[in-house]
C-alpha positions as CSV (number, residue, x, y, z in Angstrom):
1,X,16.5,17.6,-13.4
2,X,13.5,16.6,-10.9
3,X,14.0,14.7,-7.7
4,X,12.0,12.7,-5.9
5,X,12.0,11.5,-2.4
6,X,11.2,8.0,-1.9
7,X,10.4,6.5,2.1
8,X,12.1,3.1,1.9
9,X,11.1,0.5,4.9
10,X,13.3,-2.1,4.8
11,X,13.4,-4.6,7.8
12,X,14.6,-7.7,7.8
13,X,17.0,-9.3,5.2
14,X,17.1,-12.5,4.9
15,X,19.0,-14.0,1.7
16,X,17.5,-17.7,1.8
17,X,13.4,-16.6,2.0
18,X,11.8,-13.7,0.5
19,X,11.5,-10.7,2.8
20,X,9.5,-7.4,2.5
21,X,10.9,-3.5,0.9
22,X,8.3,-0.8,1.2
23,X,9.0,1.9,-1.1
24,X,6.4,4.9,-0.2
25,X,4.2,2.2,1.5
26,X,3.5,0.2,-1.6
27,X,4.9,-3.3,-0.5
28,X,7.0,-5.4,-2.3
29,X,8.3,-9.0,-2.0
30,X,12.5,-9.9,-2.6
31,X,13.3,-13.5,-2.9
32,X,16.6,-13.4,-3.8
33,X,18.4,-16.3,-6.7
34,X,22.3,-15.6,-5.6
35,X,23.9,-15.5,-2.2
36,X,25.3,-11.8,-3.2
37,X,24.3,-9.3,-0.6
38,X,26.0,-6.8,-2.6
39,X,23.2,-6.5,-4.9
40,X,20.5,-5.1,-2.7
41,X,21.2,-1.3,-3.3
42,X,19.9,-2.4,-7.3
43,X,17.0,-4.4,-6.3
44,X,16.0,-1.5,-3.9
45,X,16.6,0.9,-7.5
46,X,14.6,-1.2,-9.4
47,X,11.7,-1.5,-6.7
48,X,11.6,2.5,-6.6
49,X,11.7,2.9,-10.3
50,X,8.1,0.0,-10.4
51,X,6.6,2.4,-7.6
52,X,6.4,5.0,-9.4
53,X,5.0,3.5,-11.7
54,X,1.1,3.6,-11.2
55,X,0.4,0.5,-9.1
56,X,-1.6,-2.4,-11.0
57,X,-3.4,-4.8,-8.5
58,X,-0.7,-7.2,-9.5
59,X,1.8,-5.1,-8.5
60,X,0.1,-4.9,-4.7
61,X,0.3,-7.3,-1.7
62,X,-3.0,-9.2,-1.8
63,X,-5.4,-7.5,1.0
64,X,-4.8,-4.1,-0.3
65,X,-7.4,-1.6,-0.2
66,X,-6.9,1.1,-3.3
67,X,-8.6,4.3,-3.9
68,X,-10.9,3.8,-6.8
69,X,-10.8,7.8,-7.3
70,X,-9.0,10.9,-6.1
71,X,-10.5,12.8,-3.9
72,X,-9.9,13.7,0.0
73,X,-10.7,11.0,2.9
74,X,-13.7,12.4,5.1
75,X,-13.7,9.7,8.0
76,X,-12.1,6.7,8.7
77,X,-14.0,3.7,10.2
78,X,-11.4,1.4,11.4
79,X,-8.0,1.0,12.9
80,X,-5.1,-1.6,12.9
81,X,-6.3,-5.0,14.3
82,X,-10.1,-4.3,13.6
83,X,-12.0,-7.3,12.2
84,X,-14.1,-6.7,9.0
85,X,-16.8,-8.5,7.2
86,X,-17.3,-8.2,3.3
87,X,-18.9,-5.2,2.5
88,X,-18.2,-2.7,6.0
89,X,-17.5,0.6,5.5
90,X,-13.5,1.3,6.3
91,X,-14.0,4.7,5.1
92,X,-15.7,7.3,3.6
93,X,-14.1,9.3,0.4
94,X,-15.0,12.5,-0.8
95,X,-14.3,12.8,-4.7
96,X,-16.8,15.7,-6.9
97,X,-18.6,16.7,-4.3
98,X,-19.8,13.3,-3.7
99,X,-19.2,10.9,-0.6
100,X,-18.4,7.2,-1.6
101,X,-18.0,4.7,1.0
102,X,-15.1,2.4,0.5
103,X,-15.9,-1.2,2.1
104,X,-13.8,-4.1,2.5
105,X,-13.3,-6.2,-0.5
106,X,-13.4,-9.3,1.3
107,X,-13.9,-10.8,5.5
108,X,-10.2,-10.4,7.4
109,X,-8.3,-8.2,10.1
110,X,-7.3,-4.4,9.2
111,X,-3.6,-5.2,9.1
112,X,-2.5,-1.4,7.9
113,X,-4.5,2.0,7.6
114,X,-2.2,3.9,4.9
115,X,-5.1,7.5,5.7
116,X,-6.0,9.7,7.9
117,X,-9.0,12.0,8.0
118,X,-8.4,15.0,5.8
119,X,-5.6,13.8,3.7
120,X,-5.8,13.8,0.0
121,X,-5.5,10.2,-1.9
122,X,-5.2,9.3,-5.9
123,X,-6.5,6.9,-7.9
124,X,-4.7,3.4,-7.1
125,X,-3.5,4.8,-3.4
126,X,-3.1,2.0,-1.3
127,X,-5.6,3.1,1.8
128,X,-5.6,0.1,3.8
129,X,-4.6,-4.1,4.0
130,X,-6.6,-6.7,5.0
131,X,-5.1,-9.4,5.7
């Protein structure tokens, strides 16, 4: 039998809003419909078992960035709190021997970068969030 790791974030609970579970980074929103805490250990299971699932853009917080390809991340343009205009480069990713510049979907603030320069990313990684 394989295992897998899985890095779970999980900060504040709050039983009468929805709060936030990263599993591997890929966000994930809780509301929950019964006052039983006792349940979070299966809602936690069932959030892994969905990330490992490839992501569909449903599946990811609004804002995210994903890599359209694999390939390895050449340089990164921007940091945490940067503002971004529709169409900037964030980053530059190197997939077939070819360099394609990934640029913001949309105008915002760089809320997350998910990459570093060097590291290797597959298709439907989240790189970054604008939020």
């Amino acid at each position: 039998m394989h295992e897998k790791l899985y890095e779970v974030e999980l900060k504040k609970i709050d039983k009468k809003a929805p709060f936030s579970v990263k599993i591997n980074k890929l966000p994930f929103k809780i509301e929950f419909k019964t006052s039983e805490r006792r349940i979070i250990p299966q809602v936690i299971e069932q959030a892994v078992i969905v990330s490992a699932m490839k992501p569909s853009k449903k599946m990811v917080e609004e804002g995210a960035v994903l890599a359209p390809m694999a390939g390895k991340i050449v340089s990164v343009k921007v940091k945490q709190g940067d503002s971004v205009k529709l169409g900037d480069v964030l980053c530059i990713l190197e997939a077939m021997k070819m360099e394609n510049e990934i640029t913001a979907p949309k105008t915002g603030t760089v809320q997350s970068v998910n990459i570093s320069e060097g590291i290797g990313v597959s298709e439907g990684d989240i790189l970054l969030t604008i939020k």
